[in-house]
C-alpha positions in Angstrom: 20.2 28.1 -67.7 17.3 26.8 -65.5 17.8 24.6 -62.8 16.0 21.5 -64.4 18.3 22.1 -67.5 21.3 21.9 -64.8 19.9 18.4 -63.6 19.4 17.0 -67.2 16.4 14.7 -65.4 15.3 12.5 -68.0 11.1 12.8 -68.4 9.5 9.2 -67.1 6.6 9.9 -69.2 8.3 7.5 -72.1 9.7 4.7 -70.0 6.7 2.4 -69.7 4.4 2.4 -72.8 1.3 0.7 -74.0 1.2 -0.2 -77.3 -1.7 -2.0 -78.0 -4.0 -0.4 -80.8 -7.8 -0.8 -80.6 -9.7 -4.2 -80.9 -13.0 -5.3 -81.6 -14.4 -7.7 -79.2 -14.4 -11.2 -79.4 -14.7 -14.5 -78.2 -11.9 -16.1 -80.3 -9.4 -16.6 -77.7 -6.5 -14.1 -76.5 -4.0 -14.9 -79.3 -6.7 -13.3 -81.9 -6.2 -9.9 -82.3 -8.7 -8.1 -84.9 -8.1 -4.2 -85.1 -11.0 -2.1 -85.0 -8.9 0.8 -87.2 -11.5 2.6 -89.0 -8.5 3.8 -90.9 -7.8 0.2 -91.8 -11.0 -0.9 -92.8 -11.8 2.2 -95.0 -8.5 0.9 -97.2 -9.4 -2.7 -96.8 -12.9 -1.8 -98.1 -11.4 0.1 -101.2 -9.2 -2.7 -102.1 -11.9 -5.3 -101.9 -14.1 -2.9 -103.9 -15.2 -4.7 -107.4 -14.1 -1.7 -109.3 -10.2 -1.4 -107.5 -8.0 -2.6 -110.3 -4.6 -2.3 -110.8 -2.0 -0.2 -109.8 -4.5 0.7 -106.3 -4.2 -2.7 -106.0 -0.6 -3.4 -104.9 -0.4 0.3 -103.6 -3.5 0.2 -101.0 -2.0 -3.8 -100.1 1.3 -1.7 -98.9 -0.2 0.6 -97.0 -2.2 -1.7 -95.1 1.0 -3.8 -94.3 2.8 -1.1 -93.1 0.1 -0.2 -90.9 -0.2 -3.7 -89.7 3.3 -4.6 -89.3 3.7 -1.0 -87.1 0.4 -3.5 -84.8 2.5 -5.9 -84.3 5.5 -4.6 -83.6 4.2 -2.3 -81.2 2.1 -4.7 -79.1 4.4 -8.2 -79.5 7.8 -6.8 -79.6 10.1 -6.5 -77.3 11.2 -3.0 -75.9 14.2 -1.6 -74.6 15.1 1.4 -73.1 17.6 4.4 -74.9 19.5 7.5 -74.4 19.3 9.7 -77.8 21.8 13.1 -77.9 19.6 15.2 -79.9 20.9 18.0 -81.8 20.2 20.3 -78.4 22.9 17.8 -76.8 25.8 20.2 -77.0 23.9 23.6 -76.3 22.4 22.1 -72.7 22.5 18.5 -70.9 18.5 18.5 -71.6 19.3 18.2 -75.0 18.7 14.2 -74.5 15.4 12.2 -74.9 15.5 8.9 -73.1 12.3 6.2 -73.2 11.2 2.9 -74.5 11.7 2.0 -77.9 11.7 -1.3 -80.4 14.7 -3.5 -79.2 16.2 -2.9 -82.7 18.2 -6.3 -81.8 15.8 -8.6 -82.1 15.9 -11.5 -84.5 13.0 -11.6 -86.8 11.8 -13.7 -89.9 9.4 -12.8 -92.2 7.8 -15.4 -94.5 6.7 -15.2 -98.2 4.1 -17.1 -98.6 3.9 -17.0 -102.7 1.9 -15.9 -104.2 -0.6 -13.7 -102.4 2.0 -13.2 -99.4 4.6 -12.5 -101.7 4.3 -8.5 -101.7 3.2 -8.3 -98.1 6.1 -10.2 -97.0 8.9 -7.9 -99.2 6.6 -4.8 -97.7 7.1 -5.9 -94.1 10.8 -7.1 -94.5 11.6 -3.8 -95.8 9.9 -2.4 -93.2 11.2 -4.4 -90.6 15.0 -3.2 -91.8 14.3 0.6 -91.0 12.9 -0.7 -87.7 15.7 -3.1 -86.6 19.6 -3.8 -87.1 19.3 -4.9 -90.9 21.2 -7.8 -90.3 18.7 -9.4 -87.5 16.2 -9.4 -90.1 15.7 -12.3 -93.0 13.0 -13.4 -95.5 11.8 -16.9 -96.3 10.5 -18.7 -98.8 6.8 -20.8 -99.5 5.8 -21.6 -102.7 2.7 -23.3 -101.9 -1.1 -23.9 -103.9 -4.4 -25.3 -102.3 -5.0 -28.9 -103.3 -8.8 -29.5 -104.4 -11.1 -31.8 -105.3 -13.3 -32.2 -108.5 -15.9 -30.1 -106.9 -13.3 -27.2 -105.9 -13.2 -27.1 -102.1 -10.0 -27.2 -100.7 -8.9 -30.8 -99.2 -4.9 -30.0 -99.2 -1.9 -28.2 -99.6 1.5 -28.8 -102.1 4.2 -27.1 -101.3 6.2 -26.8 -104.8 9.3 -24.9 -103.7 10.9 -23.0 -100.4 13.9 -21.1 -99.6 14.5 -21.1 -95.8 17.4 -19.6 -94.8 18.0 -21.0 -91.6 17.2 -21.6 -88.1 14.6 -19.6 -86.4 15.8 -20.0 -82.5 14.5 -17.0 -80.4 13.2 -15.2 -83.4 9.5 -13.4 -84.1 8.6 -15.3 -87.2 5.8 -13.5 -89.3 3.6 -14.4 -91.5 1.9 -12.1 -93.6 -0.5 -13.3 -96.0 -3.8 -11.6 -97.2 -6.5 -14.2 -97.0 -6.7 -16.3 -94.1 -9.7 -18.9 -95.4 -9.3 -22.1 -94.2 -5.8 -22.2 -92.5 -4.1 -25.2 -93.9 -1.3 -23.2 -95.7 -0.3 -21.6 -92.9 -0.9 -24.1 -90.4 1.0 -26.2 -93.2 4.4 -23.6 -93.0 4.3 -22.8 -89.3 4.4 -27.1 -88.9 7.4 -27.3 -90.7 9.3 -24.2 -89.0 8.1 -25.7 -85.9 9.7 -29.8 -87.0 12.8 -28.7 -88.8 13.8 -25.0 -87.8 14.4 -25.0 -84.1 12.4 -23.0 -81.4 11.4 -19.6 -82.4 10.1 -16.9 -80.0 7.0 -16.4 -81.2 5.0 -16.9 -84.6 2.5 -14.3 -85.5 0.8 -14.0 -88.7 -0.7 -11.1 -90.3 -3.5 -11.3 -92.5 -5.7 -8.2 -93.9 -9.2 -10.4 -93.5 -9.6 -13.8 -91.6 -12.4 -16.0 -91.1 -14.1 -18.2 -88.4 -12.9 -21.1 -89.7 -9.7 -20.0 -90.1 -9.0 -19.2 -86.6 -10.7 -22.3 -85.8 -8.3 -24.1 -87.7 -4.5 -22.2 -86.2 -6.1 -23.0 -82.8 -6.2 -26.0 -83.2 -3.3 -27.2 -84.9 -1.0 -24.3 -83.6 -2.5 -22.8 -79.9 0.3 -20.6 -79.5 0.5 -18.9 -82.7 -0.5 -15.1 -82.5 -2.5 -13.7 -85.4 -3.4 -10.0 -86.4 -6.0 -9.1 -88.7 -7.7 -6.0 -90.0 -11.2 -7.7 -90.7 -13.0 -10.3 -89.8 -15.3 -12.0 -92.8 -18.3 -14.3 -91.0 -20.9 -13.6 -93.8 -21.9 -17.2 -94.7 -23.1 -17.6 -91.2 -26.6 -17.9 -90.2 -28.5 -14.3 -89.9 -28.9 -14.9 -86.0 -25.5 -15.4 -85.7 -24.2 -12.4 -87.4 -26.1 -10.3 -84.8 -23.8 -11.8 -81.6 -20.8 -10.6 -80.7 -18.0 -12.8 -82.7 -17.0 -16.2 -81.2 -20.2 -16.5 -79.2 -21.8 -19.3 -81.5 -18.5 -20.8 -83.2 -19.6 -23.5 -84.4 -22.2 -22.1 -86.6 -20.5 -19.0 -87.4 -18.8 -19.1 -91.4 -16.8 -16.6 -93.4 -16.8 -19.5 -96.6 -18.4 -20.2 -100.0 -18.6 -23.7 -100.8 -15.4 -23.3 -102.6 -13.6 -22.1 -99.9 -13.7 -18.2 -100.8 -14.2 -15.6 -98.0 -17.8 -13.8 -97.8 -18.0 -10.5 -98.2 -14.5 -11.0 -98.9 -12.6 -9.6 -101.7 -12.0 -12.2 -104.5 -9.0 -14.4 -104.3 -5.9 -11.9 -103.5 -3.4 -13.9 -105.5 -5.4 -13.7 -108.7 -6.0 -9.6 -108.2 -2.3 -8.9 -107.1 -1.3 -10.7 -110.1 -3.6 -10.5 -112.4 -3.3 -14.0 -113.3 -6.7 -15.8 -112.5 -5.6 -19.3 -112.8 
């Protein structure tokens, strides 16, 4: 036996890591966080492709959650530090590996926000449970629609149903839902967590392609919320525009049909997950 094995000096190299993954640059603000994930996008792309159908659908929506859950835990969660006996443990003391790791006791909530969040949400809350201690981890409940007017743009949101299941004091509340358009469902549900459910940690939401006025919209109802996307959708915006780096001309930049639908976009997500278009 060697005289490092006779030590058993744990390596440093794990004890402080940086877990951030890649980002495009922006001028958004330093709660937005869109990935620059090649690997990403080239899934994202085949999902919003006009000839994906069903059952690539729901499969290439799981991959990309699991992807983008791993994001955010890895950059917004905290850490803690561990001693594992590996199976080497009983042949020599160097038979340990000891570094930073997910502090698996951390209380986290994800939120379904039904329908298009609905399999996103049951993908990162199974997730989450091989990640952390199964019982720090719960799933909640939105059943909510736009409201619109006679000309179809968006001017509301009803809430129809939810299942909360209880207070969300000190916990990372996620919400991970496909489309983020205009914001008001989510700035809708994070307002009510925020009224009624206590103080939580942080809330973070997770959406696969967002738009400008989207994250104009969370900033300004909700400045601390985090969000995570794999894309961001500005193609409504003036040509000018599209050729500066993102956030530079806000106010002019748009990722929006007139009927609130992202550009390039992929369709509405709840209709194509479900195939219900209604």
């Amino acid at each position: 036996m060697t005289r490092a094995h006779e030590n058993a000096l744990p390596d440093a190299t794990y004890r402080a890591l940086s877990g951030r993954d890649p980002e495009i640059t922006h001028r958004y603000g330093d709660n937005f966080h869109i990935l620059a994930d090649p690997f990403l996008l080239s899934h994202l792309g085949r999902l919003c492709a006009r000839e994906t159908t069903q059952p690539s659908i729901n499969s290439l929506v799981k991959d990309l959650y699991r992807y983008l859950v791993k994001a955010v835990l890895n950059a917004e969660f905290p850490r803690t530090s561990t001693r594992i006996a590996t199976r080497m443990a009983d042949i020599t003391p160097a038979g340990h590996w000891e570094g930073q790791v997910i502090d698996p006791h951390t209380l986290t909530v994800t939120v379904n926000i039904a329908r298009a969040g609905t399999l996103p949400s049951q993908v990162c809350y199974d997730f989450l449970n091989k990640t952390m201690e199964p019982q720090q981890v719960r799933q909640d409940h939105f059943i909510m629609a736009r409201e619109t007017d006679e000309k179809g743009r968006v001017i509301g949101t009803n809430i129809s149903g939810s299942k909360i299941g209880g207070p969300v004091d000190d916990a990372m509340v996620l919400f991970p839902d496909p489309m983020g358009a205009t914001g008001g469902s989510l700035s809708h549900a994070i307002s009510v967590y925020k009224k009624t459910h206590g103080k939580a940690r942080r809330y973070i939401c997770l959406n696969l392609i967002v738009t400008p006025e989207y994250l104009r919209r969370i900033k300004a109802d909700h400045p601390d919320v985090v969000v995570y996307a794999v894309r961001l959708d500005r193609g409504a915006s003036p040509a000018d525009v599209l050729g500066t780096v993102p956030g530079t001309h806000w106010d002019r930049e748009s990722g929006l049909t007139d009927k609130q639908y992202i550009v390039p976009g992929g369709g509405g997500f709840g209709e194509i997950m479900n195939n219900a278009y209604v």
